[in-house]
Residue, then its C-alpha position, 0 to 999 in steps of 0.5 A: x500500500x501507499x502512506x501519505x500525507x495531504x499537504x492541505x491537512x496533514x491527515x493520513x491517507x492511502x492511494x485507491x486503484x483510482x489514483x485518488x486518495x482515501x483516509x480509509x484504509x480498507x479502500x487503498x489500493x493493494x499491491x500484490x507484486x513488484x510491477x504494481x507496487x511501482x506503479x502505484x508508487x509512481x501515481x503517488x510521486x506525481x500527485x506529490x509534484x502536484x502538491x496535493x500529498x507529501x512524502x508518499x511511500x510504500x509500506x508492507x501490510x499483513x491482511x488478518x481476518x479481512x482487515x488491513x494491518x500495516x506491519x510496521x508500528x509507525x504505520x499501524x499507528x499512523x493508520x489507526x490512530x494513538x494507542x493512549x486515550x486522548x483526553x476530552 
């Protein structure tokens, strides 16, 4: 999958098979080989030349029980929020 972030908000988003941008990330786009993970990599890149995200990048996940859970900690983080308690 592709991990950005939009310029305009600074939220967390993922790259769709459309191209476009989701902060869902049950609706980013998988890639299951190489050739794909390059070309959604590519798509990213240029949606960062038009400055609509920054610092868009690959990241590995594992699929468990038909949810997405990204493998690294930052990632897994980043995709589901704080792990502490935010106080209201």
């Amino acid at each position: 999958m592709i991990i950005a972030n939009t310029l305009a908000d600074g939220f967390v988003v993922f790259l769709t098979e459309a191209h476009s941008w989701t902060n869902d990330i049950t609706k980013g786009a998988v890639a299951e080989t190489d050739e794909q993970a390059e070309s959604l990599l590519t798509a990213a890149k240029q949606a960062e030349q038009t400055n609509v995200v920054i610092d868009p990048y690959l990241i590995p996940i594992n699929i468990e029980d038909g949810l997405r859970k990204p493998t690294e900690y930052r990632e897994y983080i980043r995709a589901t929020g704080p792990t502490v308690p935010i106080p209201s």
